[in-house]
N, C-alpha and C positions, 0 to 999 in steps of 0.2 A: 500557362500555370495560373491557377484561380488565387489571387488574390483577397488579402481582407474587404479591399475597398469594391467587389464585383458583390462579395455578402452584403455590404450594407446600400449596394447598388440596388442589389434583386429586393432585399425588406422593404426597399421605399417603394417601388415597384405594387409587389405583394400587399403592400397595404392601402397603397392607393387604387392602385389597379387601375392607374390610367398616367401615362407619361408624362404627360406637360404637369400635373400635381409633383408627381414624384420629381421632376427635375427641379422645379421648383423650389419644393423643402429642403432637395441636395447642393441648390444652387451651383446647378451644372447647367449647361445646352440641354433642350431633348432631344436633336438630333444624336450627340456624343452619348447620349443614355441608353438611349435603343440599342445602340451599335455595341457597348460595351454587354447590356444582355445578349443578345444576338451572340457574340464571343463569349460567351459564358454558356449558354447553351452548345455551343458548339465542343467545347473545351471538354462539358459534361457527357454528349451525346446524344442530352434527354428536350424537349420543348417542355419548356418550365409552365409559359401560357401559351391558353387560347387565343389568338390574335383575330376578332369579327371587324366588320366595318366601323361600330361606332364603340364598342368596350371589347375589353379584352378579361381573361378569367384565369387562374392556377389550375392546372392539370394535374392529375393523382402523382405525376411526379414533382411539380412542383409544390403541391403540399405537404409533401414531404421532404423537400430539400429547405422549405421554410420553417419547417420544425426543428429540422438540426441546426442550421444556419444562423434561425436563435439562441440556440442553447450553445452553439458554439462562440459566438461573439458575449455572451452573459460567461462564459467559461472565463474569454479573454479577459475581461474586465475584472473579474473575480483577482485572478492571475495577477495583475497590474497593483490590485488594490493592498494585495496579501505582498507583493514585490514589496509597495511603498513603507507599509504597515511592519515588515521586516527591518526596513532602511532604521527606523524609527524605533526601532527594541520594544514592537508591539505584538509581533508574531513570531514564531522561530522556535528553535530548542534550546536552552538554558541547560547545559551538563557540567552538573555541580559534584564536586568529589567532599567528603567529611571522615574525621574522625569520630569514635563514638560519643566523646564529650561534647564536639559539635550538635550533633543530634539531641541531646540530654538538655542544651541550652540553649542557646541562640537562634541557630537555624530556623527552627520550627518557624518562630515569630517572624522569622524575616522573611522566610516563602514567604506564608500568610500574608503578611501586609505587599511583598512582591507582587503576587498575585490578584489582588483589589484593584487595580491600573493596569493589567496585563494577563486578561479570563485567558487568551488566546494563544499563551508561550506553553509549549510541551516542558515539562519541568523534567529533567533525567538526576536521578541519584544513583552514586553510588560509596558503597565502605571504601577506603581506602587505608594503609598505611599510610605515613608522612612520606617516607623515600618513594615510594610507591605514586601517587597523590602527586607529589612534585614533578616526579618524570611523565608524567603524563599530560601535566601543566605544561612542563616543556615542549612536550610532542603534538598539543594542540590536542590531544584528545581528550581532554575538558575546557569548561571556559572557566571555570573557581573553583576554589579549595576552602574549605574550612579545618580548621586542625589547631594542635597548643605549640605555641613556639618554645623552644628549647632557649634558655639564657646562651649567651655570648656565642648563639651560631652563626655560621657563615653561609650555612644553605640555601639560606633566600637571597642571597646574593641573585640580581638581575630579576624578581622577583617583588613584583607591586606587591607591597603589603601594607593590611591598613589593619589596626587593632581593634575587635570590634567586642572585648569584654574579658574578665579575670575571672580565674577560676581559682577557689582558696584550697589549700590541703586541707585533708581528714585521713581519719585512722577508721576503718573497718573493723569489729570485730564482731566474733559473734557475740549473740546475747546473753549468753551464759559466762561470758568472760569473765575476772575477775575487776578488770578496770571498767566492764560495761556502765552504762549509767550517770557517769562520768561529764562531766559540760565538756573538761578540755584534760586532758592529759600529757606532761612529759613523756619524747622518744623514749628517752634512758629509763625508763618505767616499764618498760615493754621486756628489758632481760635479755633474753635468747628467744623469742618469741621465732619461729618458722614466718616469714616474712614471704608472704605472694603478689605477685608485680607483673603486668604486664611485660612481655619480653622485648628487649636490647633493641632486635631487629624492627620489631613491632612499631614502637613510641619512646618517644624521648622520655618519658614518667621513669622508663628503669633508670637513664643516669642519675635523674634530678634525685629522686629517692637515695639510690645507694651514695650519694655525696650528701643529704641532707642527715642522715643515719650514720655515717662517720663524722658527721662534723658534731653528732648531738650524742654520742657513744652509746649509741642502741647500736649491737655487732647481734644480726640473727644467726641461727647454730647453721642453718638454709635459706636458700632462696629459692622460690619455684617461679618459674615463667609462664603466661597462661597468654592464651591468645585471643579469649575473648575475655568480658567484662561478666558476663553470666557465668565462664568458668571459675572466673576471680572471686567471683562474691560465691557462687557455688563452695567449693573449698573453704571460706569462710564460716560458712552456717554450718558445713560437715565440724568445723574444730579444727582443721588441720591446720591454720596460721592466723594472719591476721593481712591489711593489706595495706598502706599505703598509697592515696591517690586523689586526684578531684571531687569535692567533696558532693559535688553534682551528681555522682553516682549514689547519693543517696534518695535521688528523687523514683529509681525502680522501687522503692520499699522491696526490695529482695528481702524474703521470709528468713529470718533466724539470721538476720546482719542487725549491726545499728554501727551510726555513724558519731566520731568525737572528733572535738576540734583541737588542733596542736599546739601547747603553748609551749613558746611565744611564737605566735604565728609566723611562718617562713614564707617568705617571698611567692606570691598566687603565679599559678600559670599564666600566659596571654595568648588568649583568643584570637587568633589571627584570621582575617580573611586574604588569600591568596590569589594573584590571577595575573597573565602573563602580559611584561611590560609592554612585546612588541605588538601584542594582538589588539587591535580595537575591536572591541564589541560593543553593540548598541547593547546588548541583550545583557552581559557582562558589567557595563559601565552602568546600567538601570539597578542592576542585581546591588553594587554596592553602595548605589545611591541609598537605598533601601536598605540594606543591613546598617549605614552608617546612624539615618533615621531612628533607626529600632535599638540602638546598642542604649547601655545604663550602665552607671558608674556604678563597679562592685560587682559584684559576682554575678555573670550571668545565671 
């Protein structure tokens, strides 16, 4: 069986092209140097050199076993380099899961500066639900999360979590509203207003909402559920409600919305970053080093 050490036998060989140098540099015998080309030719089938009285030469096969033999030991090394370079949360894949407020706020910045120390990590995203997003945290098929923590939940139970920025409420509405224009506005101002929210299963925003709107006697005639954030504001600009939610989604400037703030200000979401206790990752433990870096007090 050809061995690493018969390649870097024959290169010293190949490059001297003459034995007593070659054993030299490998600080081997040359009697034991011969004999192990010698077995390496035989292993192959092929005479690698020309063996004359006083020099010896590469034959058409052995200039081609010196071409690959490079490229394969420069492989190996590559290999080793990129192994270390992993060890170290320099190389690898980074599969990050987000909610859409993630994306709108923090995230960005923290790839970004993630990536300044680390050209060479494959970065994976993808949308996730929360329930969704967590179980998959569970199962190892990502290595972080970003998403808005729900008050007094127990989901993250088992569940590193490190807070990495607040997100304050606002009211959507369109621009033709009658409160549009507005700095800040009371719930109870709103009436019966058709009220549009992210869905139940979707994100924690429907609880927090529908108990922030009981406890401030805004009672809407409806509720509609939407599953994305372009639907939500969508329906907004049509006139069909109004929305409740992160006021960071006012950074789409979605055409025919405008954003007011709530007084008196109710309690901001928290930006969580997520990722699994048992798992160590160089790649993962870099990733929050860096969002930790980047987070700002106040609203992302």
């Amino acid at each position: 069986m050809i061995e690493l050490r018969h390649l870097r036998y024959f290169i010293a060989v190949a490059e001297h092209l003459n034995f007593s140098r070659a054993a030299e540099s490998l600080g081997t015998a040359q009697p034991s140097l011969s004999q192990q080309i010698r077995q390496l030719e035989d292993d192959l089938g092929v005479e690698l050199f020309a063996r004359g009285k006083r020099q010896i030469a590469l034959t058409p096969a052995g200039d081609e076993f010196l071409r690959e033999s490079r490229a394969l030991l420069a492989q190996l090394d590559t290999a080793v380099t990129y192994a270390r370079e992993a060890e170290r949360g320099l190389r690898g894949e980074l599969r990050i899961a987000y909610t859409p407020a993630a994306m709108l706020s923090r995230l960005p910045a923290a790839i970004r500066a993630y990536r300044i120390g680390r050209p060479d990590v494959r970065i994976k995203l993808a949308a996730m639900a929360p329930p969704a997003l967590l179980d998959a945290l569970r199962r190892r098929e990502i290595d972080a999360g970003v998403l808005l923590q729900k008050r007094d939940s127990n989901r993250l139970d088992g569940v590193d979590t490190r807070c990495i920025g607040t997100l304050p409420f606002g009211v959507a509405l369109p621009e033709s509203h009658r409160l549009a224009g507005r700095r800040s506005i009371k719930l109870e101002e709103l009436g019966t207003e058709t009220l549009i929210v992210y869905g139940r299963q979707l994100s924690d925003i429907y609880d927090e909402v529908a108990d922030m709107c009981r406890s401030r006697s805004y009672t809407p005639a409806r509720v509609e559920e939407a599953d994305r954030i372009e639907a939500i504001l969508g329906l907004v600009a049509a006139g069909e409600g109004i929305s409740i939610g992160p006021r960071v989604y006012d950074t789409l400037r979605f055409p025919g919305v405008t954003f007011t703030a709530i007084t008196p200000a109710p309690k901001p979401f928290s930006l969580v970053l997520v990722r699994n206790a048992e798992v160590h990752s160089a790649l993962a433990a870099a990733f929050v080093m860096t969002c930790e870096r980047t987070q700002t007090s106040g609203a992302a």
